[in-house]
Steps between C-alpha positions, in 0.01 A plus 500: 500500500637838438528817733223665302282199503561416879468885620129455303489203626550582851324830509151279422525243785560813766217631344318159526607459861415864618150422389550163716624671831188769406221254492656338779606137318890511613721622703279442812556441894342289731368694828460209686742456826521112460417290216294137506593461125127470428454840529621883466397840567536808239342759474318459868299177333623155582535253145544176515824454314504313154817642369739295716758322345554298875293219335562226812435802775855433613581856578294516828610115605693561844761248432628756226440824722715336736712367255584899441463609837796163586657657216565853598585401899800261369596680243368924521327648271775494178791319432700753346705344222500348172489110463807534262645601823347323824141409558308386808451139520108553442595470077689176565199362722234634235657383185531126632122511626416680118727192330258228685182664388648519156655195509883637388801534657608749738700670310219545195304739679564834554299768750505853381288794651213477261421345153587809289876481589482109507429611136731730440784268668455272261391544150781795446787243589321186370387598136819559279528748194490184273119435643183614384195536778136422394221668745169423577304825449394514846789361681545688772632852510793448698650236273448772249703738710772258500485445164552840442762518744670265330511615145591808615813345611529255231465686146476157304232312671184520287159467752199420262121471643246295408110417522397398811516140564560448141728184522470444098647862402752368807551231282577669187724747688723235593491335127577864370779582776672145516781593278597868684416386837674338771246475702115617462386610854094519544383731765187427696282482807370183634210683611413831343435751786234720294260253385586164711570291182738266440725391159514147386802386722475084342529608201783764534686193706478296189677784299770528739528147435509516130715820418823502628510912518199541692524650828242596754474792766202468736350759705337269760376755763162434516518138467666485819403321794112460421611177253759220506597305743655686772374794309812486259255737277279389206782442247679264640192315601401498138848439370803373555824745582632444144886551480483808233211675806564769738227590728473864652234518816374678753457449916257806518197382356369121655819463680386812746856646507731687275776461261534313193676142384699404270471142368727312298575140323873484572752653714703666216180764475474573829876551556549751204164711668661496801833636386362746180171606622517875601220511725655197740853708521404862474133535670428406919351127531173397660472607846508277793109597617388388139725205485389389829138524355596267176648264724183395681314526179719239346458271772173510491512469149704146562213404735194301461277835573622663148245214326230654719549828427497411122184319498321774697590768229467270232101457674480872420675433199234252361187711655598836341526323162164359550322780616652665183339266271178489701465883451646552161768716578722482191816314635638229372550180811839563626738283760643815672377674760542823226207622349407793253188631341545695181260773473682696216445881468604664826189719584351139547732368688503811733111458537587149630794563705288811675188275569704216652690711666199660703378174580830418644712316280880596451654323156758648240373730259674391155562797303815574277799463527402201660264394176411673208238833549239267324509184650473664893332277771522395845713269643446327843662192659383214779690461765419203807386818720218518269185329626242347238257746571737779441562345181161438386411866585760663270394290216163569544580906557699445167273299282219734590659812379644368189153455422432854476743553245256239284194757560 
């Protein structure tokens, strides 16, 4: 993109956002002085919250708060250093836990303060000028961003993007690039944050299988926890860890902590991350509190209680889908606890995001940047604080004002 086009570009999603912050859609804070994680307060009227991403309710589990609190008494409130120079044992004790959920070795994970620099640690010293990167239309942003990051370092690597889930123009891509191209790196999420859907990980296995170039980078964050045994996320319960796979996730989210991990098939990986990638030397590491947190999440997470705590969201899960159906809102079924009704021109959407807001609903208003100006919506997730009747209620409040649109 050039200067021109990106100061254009830029100048329309502040415009965009303004108008968000205006209406009230963004940019918000909660009032309340505790939080149950079924509810929050803005404005001076209490929502019930369906724009959590803490799908498994972790975040208020006790273990974890005194998992942080444990955290911060042994350790203060920082630990002031850079890994590439000392760390507190907490990383050590974390990564092993992370390797048994993911079934790896030790030494093929990698904890980093979120899943943006997990990101950015990794695809700039991975990917190698000879390379060409495929992405998914809507992989995430931040993969993007490091993307970008690293072609601005790297002059010769060409980044190409392609329909969404469109494994056949994948196909040809690879056919067309074979020749040029060491390797072919495709670029997606497991399970697409906006919309909740998912790409057709069996078949994109078999590919990996049958071209020799083709290599994957997954965005797993919100497959985490809520799927695969141990909660090892929903791509590796639907796949394999294929030796040409890295796997970029996130311990916010279901695991009710903080940070991001980095997943990978072999040592070799792992070890040039740890010795290339910027954000591990140059940036401060996870903080004891938060690590303290992600180290009673993961052992609950190697318990026998993470299968509960699947199967109660996955009850929401199933009765969202079906109350869906039963009241024709136009979604398609979905396995993620992600949902997103398209409404298309934004004064509609704004008519239904101001009407379930007054009857005490808080969900993401989807607006560009985030989606194109015509395809706006709302997006709302389940979470296991959710009860049935709070579900059935916002489908009903939602099915009953897209009607009006039909009048």
């Amino acid at each position: 993109m050039s200067h021109i086009k990106r100061y254009k570009y830029l100048n329309i999603v502040e415009k965009y956002m303004t108008e968000g912050i205006q209406k009230g859609y963004c940019y918000l804070s909660v009032e309340d002085d505790e939080l149950n994680g079924r509810t929050i307060k803005i404005h001076g009227q209490d929502l019930i919250n369906f724009g959590s991403g803490s799908y498994l309710g972790l975040e208020t589990d006790r273990r974890l708060i005194d998992g942080a609190i444990e955290g911060a008494l042994r350790y203060g409130t920082q630990f002031s250093s850079s890994r590439a120079y000392v760390a507190s044992g907490q990383h050590s004790e974390l990564e092993a836990l992370l390797a048994q959920i993911f079934n790896v070795s030790a030494d093929c994970v990698i904890v980093l303060p979120s899943t943006t620099l997990a990101h950015m640690s990794v695809i700039p010293v991975t990917i190698e000028s000879k390379d060409v990167i495929v992405l998914d239309r809507h992989v995430h942003n931040t993969v993007r961003m490091a993307v970008n990051l690293l072609k601005s370092l790297e002059n010769g690597v060409e980044a190409i993007e392609i329909p969404h889930n469109r494994l056949d123009i994948l196909e040809q891509k690879i056919k067309e690039l074979r020749n040029r191209a060491s390797r072919i790196w495709y670029m997606i999420d497991s399970i697409y944050s906006m919309h909740g859907d998912i790409g057709p990980l069996k078949t994109l296995e078999d590919m990996l299988n049958d071209y020799e170039r083709l290599y994957v980078y997954v965005d797993d964050a919100h497959g985490m926890s809520w799927k695969g045994i141990s909660g090892r996320g929903y791509m590796l319960d639907t796949i394999k860890l294929h030796s040409k796979m890295v796997i970029a996730t996130s311990l916010n989210k279901s695991f009710g902590a903080a940070g991001g991990a980095l997943v990978f098939p072999e040592k070799k990986w792992s070890q040039r991350v740890r010795t290339c990638g910027e954000p591990l030397i140059f940036t401060g590491p996870m903080q004891p509190p938060l690590l303290g947190a992600c180290i009673a999440s993961a052992k609950v997470h190697l318990s026998d209680e993470i299968r509960t705590l699947q199967s109660d969201l996955l009850t929401r899960i199933k009765y969202c889908n079906e109350l869906l159906k039963k009241y024709n809102v136009p979604i398609e079924e979905l396995i993620a606890p992600i949902f997103f009704v398209r409404v298309g021109k934004r004064d509609k959407t704004r008519f239904l995001a101001e009407n379930l807001r007054r009857d005490g609903y808080y969900f993401n208003v989807a607006t560009f940047p985030a989606v194109p100006p015509e395809r706006t919506g709302i997006r709302f997730t389940v979470t296991v604080h959710h009860s049935l009747d709070d579900i059935q209620n916002l489908i009903e409040a939602i099915a009953s004002y897209l009607k009006e649109f039909d009048r």
